[in-house]
N, C-alpha and C positions, 0 to 999 in steps of 0.2 A: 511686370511679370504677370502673368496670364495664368490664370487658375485656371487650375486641371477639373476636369469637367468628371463628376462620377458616372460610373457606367449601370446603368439601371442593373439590377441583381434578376436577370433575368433568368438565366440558367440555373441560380438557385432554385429557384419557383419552379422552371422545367425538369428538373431533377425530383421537386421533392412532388411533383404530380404524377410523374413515369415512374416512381417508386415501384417495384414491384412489390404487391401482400406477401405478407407471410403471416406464420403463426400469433404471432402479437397483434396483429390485425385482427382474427377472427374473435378473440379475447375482449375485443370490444365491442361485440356485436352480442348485446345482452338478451335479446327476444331470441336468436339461434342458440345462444348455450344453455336456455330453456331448455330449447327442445333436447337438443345434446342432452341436458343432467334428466328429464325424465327418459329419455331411451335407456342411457346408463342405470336406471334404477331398472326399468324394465328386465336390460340383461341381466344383470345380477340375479334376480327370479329365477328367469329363463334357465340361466344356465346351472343354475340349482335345480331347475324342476326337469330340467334335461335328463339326469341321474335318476332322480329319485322317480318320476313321470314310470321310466323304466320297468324299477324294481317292482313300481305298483301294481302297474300291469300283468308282470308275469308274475308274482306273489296272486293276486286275487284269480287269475286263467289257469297259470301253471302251465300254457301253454303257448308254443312260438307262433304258430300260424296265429292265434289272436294278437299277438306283439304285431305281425306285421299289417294284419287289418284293420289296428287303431295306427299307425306308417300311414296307410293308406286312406280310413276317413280325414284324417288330418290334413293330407295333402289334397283333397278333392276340392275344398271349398278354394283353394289356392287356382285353380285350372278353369272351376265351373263359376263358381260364382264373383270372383275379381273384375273380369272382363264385364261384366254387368254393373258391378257396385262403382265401377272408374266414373260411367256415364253419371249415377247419382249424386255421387260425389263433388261431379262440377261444381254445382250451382247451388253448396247449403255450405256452411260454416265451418272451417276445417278448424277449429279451434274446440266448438261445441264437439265437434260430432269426434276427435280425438280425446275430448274430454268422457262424454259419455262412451263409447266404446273399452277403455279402459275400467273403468268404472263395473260396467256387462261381465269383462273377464273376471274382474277381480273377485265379483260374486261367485262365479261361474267355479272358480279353481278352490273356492276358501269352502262352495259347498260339498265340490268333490275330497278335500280333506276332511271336511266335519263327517260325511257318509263312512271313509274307509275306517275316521278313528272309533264312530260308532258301529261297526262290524254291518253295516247295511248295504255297501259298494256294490254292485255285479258289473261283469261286464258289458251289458247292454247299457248301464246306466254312462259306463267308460267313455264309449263309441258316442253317448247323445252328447256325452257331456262337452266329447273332442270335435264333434260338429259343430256345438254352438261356438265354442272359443274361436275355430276357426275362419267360421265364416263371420263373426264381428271382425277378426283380423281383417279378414278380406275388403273391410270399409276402413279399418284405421290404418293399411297399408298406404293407398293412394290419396287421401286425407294428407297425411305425413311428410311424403314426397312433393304434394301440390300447396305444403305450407312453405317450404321451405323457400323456395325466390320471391316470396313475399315476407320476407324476415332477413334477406341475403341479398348483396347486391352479385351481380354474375358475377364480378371481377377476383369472387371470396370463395368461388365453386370447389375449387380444386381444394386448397387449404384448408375451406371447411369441412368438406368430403373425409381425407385424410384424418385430420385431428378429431372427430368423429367414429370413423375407421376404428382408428387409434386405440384409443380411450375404451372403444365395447370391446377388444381384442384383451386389453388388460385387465378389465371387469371382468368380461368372463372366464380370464385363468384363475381368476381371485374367488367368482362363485365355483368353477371346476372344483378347484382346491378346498373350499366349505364346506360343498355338498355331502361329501365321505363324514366328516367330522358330524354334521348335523345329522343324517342319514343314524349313523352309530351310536349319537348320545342321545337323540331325541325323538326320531323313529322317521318314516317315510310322510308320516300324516305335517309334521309339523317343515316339514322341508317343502311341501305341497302350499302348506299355508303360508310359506315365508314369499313363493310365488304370487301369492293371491293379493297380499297386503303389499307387494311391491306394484300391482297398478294402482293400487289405491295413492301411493306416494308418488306414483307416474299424474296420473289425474292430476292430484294437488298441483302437483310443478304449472303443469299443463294452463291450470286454472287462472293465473296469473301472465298469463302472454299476452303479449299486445300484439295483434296481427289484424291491419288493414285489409279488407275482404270487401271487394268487388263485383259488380255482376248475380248477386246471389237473388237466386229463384223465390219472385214473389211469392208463384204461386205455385199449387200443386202442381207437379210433372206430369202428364197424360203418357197415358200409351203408346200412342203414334209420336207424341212429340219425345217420348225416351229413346225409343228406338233409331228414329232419325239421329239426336245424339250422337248415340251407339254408334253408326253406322258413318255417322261423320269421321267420327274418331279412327274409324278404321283405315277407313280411304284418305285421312289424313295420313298416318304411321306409313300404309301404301306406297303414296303417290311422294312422299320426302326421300331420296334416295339414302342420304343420312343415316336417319332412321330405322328407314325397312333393313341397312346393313349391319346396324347394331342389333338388330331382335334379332338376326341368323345370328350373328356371332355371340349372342349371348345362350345359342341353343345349341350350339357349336363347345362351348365351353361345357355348360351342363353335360354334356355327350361324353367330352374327350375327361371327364372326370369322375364318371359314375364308378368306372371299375375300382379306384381308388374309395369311393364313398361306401359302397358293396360290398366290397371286397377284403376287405382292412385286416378281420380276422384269418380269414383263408391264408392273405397275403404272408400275415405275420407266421401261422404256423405252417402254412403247407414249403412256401417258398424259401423264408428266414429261418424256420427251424426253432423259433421262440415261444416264449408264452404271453401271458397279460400284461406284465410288466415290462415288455417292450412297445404292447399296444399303448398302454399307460404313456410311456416317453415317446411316441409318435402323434399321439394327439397333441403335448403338452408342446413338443420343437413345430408341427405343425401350426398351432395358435402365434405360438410364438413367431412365427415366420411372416404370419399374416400380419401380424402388428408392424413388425417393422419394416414391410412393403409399405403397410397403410402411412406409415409416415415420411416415408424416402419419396412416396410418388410422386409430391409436386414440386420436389428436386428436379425430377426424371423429365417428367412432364414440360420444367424449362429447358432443358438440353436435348430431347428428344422428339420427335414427330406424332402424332397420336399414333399411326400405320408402324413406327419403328418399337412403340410401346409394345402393342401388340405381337407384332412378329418374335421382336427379342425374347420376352416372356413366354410365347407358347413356344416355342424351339425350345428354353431352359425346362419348360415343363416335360415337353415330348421326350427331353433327354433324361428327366430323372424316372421319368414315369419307366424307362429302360431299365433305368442303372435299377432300378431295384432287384429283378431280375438275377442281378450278378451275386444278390443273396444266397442264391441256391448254392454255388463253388464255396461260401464261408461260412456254414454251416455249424462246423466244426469250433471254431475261430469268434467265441460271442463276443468280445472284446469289439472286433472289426466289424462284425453285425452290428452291433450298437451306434459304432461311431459310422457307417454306410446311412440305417437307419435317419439317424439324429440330421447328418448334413443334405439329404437330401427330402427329407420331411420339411426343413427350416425351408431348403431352396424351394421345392413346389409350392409349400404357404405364402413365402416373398412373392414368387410370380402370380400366383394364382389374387392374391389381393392387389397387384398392381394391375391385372388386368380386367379385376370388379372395379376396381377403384377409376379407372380408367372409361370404362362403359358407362357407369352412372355420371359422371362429372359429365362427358360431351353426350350422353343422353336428354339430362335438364338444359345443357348449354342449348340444345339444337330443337326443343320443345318450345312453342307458343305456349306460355302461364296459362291462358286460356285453356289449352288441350294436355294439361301435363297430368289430370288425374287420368281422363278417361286413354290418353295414351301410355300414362306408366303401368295403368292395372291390367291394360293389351300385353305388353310389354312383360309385365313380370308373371304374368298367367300362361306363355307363349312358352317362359324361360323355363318357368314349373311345369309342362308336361312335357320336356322332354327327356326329366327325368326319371318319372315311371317308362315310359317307353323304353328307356335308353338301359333301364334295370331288368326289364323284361329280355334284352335281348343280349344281357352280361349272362343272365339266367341259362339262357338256353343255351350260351356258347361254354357255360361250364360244364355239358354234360356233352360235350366236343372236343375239348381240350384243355390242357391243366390251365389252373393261373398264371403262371410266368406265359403263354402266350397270349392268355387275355392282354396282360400288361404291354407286352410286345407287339401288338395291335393297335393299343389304345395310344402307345406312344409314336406308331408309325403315323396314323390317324392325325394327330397332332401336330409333325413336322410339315406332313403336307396341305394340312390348310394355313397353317402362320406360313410357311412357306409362299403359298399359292398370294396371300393377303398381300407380298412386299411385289412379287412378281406381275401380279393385274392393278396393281395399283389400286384397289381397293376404296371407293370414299368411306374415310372415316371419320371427317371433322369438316 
């Protein structure tokens, strides 16, 4: 009798190599959930200093127009100076230089709490103070981005994106949630400093990453040879069709969302008929919504096309950005406002974070490591202005017509470019 010959266990092997990642994959990827645990402390700050940042301002001004011109130094170093600091960024140590960056702020916010608790704050000091924080951002932004596919293999993109996502969405309902508490028991100064000493604990994390760094510039960068850089970096972003269609669409998004970011309060009293306490549970289902996009997307992302991402999610958006509207006829009825409110706040967060979450993942996927700082700080400085612009001209269509047709614009706006994206076929991956 003739022995049966085994069959080499071939399919096993081929099975367990075409595994698809998931979450338990990215759990082993110890140098990325560094960086993940200092962002996470980061937001936590963040969104504590988000509240309290607030109060401080218009306690020391007493005045709006200064609220929105520390809005607006804040965001300048976002527009003006990123698209610069991409290029420097290439070629020096993104390890160092998001270590010390960190480090800059943490002085920066701990001294603006020491000045308000000793009664010495002004508002000019506000304004320097939110310049410098900001434009250190502007170098630890693209740093951060251009650490990451060197701590990640591609194949962990999406996953790690998400579970990332994820995790700052739930942090920061958790610092939301503190802020009030700390704010009332311990004053504005010390919620300021719980910001300041959380880079300090970002740093720390920081300090211990192993990241293999390549290419880094011996020597000083000159002038001419910055700028060429610069300039490469652009005409790269340019000439990738890829690319140059994610920066629209990501200015595209900023756009068809401003009215909603703008508008919130208006929204809530002129349209809904409410007060703070429905703004309060529209931020909180909003957050909420965003998290559990940020974690459903690389579900989505297996069964669906990058192009079907996209179109589905901004049609869902277009249409709630509608439905809000139909607040006006329930007025009466806050039961139904509420529960209108809550479902479609969750839904525009869900879409709205599957379709960041979507841009950034086939962003990194379709960059050369080489070009990913000075192309992500093109990229996200492109995305940053246009939503001053886009606020300016919410601005001016309110003293044109109410809110509910801003809204009914904004949503029309919406349909017809997700729209247009399934219909021209669009590259998006």
């Amino acid at each position: 009798m003739k022995k049966q010959k085994k069959e080499p266990q071939t399919d096993v092997k081929r099975n367990t190599q075409t595994q698809r990642p998931g979450y338990r994959d990215i759990l082993r990827q110890k140098e990325f959930l560094k960086i993940i645990l200092a962002g996470l402390v980061n937001r936590f700050g963040d969104s504590i200093d988000a509240i309290a940042f607030t109060w401080l301002v218009y306690a020391i001004t007493g005045n709006a127009g200064w609220s929105a011109l520390v809005f607006a130094v804040n965001q300048l170093p976002s527009v003006l100076v990123q698209p610069f600091a991409g290029a420097l960024v290439e070629g020096m140590d993104k390890k160092k230089l998001m270590v010390y960056t960190d480090i800059v702020r943490g002085f920066t916010t701990l001294g603006l709490a020491f000045l308000y608790i000793t009664g010495t704050l002004n508002p000019w000091i506000i304004l320097l103070f939110t310049l410098i924080n900001s434009s250190v951002e502007a170098f630890r932004l693209p740093a951060s981005l251009a650490a990451v596919p060197k701590v990640l293999d591609e194949k962990y993109y999406t996953y790690g994106s998400s579970l990332n996502n994820t995790l700052c969405t739930v942090i920061q309902l958790v610092g939301l949630g503190c802020a009030g508490f700390i704010i009332a028991s311990f004053g504005i100064g010390c919620a300021i400093a719980i910001d300041g000493l959380s880079f300090f604990g970002s740093a720390l994390i920081l300090a211990f990453l192993k990241i293999q760094e390549t290419n880094l510039r011996k020597e000083k960068l000159q002038v001419k040879e910055y700028f060429a850089t610069l300039k490469e970096g652009l005409v790269y972003l340019k000439e990738v069709p890829v690319l140059r269609n994610l920066c629209l669409l990501a200015v595209v998004i900023n756009v068809a969302v401003t009215p909603l970011n703008s508008l919130q309060s208006p929204l809530i009293q002129e349209v809904l008929g409410q007060g703070s306490n429905l703004l309060s549970t529209f931020s909180l289902t909003f957050t909420a919504g965003m998290g559990i996009g940020s974690f459903l997307y690389p579900f989505l992302s297996d069964k669906f096309t990058v192009r079907a991402q996209f179109t589905g999610t901004g049609i869902l958006m277009g249409t709630g950005l509608y439905c809000y509207t139909f607040g006006e006829h329930l007025k009466s009825n806050v039961p139904a406002v509420y529960l209108l409110t809550i479902t479609l706040s969750f839904l525009l967060g869900m879409s709205l974070s599957i379709m960041t979450s979507a841009l950034g993942v086939q962003f990194i996927k379709n960059v050369k490591k080489d070009y990913l700082a000075r192309a992500g700080s093109i990229f996200n400085a492109g995305a940053s202005a246009a939503m001053p612009a886009a606020s300016l001209a919410v601005s001016a269509l309110t003293a044109l017509c109410p809110v509910s047709q801003i809204f009914k614009l904004s949503a029309l706006f919406c349909v017809i470019i997700f729209v247009s994206l399934a219909i021209m076929r669009v590259r998006l991956e």
